[in-house]
VOGU-3710 file (C-alpha; in Angstrom, 3 decimals, decimal comma):
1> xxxxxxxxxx> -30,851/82,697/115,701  -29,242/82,838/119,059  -27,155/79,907/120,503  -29,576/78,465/122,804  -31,821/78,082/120,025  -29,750/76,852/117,723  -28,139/74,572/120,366  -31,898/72,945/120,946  -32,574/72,249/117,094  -28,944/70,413/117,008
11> xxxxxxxxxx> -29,671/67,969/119,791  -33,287/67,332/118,294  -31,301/66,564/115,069  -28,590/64,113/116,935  -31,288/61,916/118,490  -34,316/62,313/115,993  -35,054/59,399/114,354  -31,823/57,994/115,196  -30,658/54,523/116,607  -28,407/53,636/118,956
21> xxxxxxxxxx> -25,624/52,269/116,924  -26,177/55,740/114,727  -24,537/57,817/117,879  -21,436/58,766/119,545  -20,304/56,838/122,726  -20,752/59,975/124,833  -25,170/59,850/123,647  -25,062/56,498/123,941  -23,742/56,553/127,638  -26,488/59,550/128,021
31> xxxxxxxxxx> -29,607/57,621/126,495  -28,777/54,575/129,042  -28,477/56,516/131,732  -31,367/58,351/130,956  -33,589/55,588/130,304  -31,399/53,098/132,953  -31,559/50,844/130,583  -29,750/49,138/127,469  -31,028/50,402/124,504  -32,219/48,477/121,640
41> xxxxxxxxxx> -30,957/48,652/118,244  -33,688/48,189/116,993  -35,884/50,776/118,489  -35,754/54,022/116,891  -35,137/57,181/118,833  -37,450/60,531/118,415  -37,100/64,298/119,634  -38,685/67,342/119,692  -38,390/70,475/120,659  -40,959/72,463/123,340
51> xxxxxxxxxx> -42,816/74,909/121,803  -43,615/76,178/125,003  -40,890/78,578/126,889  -40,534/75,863/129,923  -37,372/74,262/131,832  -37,819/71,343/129,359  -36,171/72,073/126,254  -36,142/69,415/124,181  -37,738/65,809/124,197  -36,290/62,469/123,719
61> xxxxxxxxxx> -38,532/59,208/123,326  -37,215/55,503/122,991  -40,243/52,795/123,054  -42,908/54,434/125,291  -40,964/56,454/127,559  -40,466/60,335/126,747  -37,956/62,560/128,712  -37,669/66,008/129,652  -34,302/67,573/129,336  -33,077/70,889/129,875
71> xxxxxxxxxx> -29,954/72,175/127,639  -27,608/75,083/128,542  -24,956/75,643/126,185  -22,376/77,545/127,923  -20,064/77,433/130,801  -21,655/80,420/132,339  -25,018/79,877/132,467  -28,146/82,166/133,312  -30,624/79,350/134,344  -34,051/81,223/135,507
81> xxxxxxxxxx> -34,937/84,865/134,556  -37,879/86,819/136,070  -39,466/90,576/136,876  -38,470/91,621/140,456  -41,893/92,071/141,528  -42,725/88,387/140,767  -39,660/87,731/142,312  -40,742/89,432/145,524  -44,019/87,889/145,867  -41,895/84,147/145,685
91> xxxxxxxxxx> -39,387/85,381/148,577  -42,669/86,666/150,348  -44,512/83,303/150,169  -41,426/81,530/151,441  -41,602/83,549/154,374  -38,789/85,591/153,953  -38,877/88,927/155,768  -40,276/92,064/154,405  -37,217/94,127/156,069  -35,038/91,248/154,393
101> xxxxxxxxxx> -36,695/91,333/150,934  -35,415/95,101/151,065  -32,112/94,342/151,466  -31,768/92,360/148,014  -33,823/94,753/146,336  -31,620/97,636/147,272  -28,772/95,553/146,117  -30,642/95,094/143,026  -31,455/98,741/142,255  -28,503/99,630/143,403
111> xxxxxxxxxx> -28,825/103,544/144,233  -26,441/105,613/146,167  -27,520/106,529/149,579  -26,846/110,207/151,416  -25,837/110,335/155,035  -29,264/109,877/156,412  -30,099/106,611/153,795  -32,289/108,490/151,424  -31,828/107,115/148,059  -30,488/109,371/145,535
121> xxxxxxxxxx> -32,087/108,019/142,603  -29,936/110,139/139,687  -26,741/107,872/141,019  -26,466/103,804/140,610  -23,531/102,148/142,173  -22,073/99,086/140,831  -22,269/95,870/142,296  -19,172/95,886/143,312  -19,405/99,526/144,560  -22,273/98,444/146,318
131> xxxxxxxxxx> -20,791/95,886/148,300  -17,979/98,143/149,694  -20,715/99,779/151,582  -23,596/97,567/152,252  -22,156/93,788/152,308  -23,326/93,496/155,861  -26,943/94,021/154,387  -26,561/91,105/151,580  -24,752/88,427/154,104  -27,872/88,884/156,004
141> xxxxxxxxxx> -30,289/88,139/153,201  -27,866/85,810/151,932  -28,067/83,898/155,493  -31,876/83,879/155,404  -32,189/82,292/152,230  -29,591/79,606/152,668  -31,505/77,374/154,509  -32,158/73,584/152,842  -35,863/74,041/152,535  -35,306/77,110/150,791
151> xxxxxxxxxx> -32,780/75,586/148,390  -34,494/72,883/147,628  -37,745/75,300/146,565  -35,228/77,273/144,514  -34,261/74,680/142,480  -37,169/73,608/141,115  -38,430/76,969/140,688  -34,593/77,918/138,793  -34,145/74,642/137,279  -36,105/71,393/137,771
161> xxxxxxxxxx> -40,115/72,577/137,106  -39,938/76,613/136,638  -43,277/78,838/136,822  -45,448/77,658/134,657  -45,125/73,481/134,181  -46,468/70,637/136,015  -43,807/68,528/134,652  -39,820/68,285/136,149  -36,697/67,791/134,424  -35,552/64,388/134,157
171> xxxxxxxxxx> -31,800/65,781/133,339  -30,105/68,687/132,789  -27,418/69,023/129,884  -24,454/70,995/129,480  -22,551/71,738/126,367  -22,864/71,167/122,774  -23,328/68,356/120,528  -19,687/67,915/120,252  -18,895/67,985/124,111  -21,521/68,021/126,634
181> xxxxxxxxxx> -22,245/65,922/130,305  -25,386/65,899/131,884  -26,902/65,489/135,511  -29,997/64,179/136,628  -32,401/65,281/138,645  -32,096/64,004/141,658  -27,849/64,577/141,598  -28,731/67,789/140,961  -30,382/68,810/144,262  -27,391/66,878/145,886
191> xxxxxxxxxx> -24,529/68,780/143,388  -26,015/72,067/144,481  -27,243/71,305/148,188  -23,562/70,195/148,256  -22,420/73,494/147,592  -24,672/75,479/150,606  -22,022/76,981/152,522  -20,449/78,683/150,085  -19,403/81,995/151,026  -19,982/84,471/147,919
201> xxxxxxxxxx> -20,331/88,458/148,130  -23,082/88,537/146,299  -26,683/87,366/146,578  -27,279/83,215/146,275  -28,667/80,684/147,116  -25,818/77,873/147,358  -24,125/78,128/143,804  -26,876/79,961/141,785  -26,127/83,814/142,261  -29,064/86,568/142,094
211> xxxxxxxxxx> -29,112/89,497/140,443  -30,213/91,851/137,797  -30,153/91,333/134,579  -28,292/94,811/133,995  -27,727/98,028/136,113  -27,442/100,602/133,155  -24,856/102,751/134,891  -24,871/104,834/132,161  -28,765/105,297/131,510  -27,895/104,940/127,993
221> xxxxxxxxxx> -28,777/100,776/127,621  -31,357/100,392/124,849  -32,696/97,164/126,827  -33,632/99,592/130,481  -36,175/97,027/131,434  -33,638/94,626/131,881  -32,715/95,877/135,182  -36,175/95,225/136,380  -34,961/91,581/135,912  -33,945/89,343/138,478
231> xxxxxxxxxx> -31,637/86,615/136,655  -30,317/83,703/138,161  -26,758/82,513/137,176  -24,578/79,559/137,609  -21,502/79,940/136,734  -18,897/76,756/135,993  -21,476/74,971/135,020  -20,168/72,920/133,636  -17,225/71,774/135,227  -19,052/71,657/138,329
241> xxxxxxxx> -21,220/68,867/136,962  -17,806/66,957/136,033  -16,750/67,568/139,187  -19,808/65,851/141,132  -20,017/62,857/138,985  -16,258/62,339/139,140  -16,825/62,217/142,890  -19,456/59,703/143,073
//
């Protein structure tokens, strides 16, 4: 069972059929602000999991209000995950350049280049190799796609409603039963909007970096189709959340 799984079927089991006064202070502070409300004693809580492989997670009812939430369990988070050809198309209907399109895709394959720019597809360079040569390419893709409209599309395709749901997020959750904080929605187009002129080396759009899943240097991965994946990451997570709310 890997940890995201097993991290959904624990918060299912600290809410399920659960009542208030059955919880830590930290889930009680959560369910409140969740449901902006105080919450009965009386009134039993539910959760599920989604069967369905969506931004929502888990679910949490109390009365006749259910909640979507989304749960990441580590610090360093991969948030959205998807085949570079999809990926493409998405940059393409945003109206991103074709010429600028093949700048992050370069960067993504990541082959060596001879003195006239043919590719020489028997060599991959690293990212960081890559970026000794060709960072001039990726702070101009990197420019195009840090606009605010464009943010704001990216994060409800990366985090708030994904591909394939006609439902949003209500909050976002980081951690583990033990110790986690959340954000909701709405703070969490400000928390990362907040972060747009950050200057990083490598693809992004404000603090969610792009890139593939792996390069297999080597040709020797047993998972090669993973660098056909474009993965979006967000790293400090966690204490970025912290962070935000400690500043409001």
């Amino acid at each position: 069972m890997n940890n995201g799984y097993k991290n959904e079927l624990e918060f299912v089991e600290l809410f399920n059929n659960k009542y208030i006064s059955d919880l830590d202070n930290n889930s009680k502070l959560f369910l409140e602000d969740l449901f902006e409300t105080k919450i009965d004693n009386n009134e039993i809580i539910k959760s599920w999991k989604n069967r369905m492989n969506q931004k929502t997670d888990i679910f949490i009812k109390y009365k006749n209000y259910i909640k979507n939430i989304s749960l990441k369990c580590g610090n360093s988070n991969s948030v959205h995950c998807e085949q570079i050809q999809e990926f493409k198309r998405y940059l393409e209907k945003l109206n991103i350049p074709y010429k600028t399109i093949d700048k992050y895709v370069s960067y993504h394959y990541g082959y060596k280049r001879d003195n006239n720019g043919n590719l020489i597809f028997s060599e991959i360079l690293s990212a960081e190799e890559y970026k000794k040569i060709h960072q001039e390419e990726i702070d101009i893709f990197n420019h195009e796609i840090n606009k605010t409209r464009i943010i704001i599309d990216m994060i409800d395709r990366f985090l708030i409603r994904g591909r394939n749901s006609d439902y949003d997020i209500d909050a976002l959750v980081s951690g583990t039963i033990e110790n986690y904080v959340w954000i909701k929605k709405y703070d969490l187009y400000d928390l990362i909007l907040s972060k747009k002129c950050l200057e990083f080396t490598s693809p992004h759009a404000a603090c969610l970096t792009i890139g593939p899943k792996k390069r297999n240097l080597d040709g020797n991965s047993k998972n090669f189709k993973d660098r056909y994946l474009v993965v979006i990451r967000w790293n400090n997570i966690k204490d970025e959340i912290i962070s935000f709310k400690n500043a409001k």
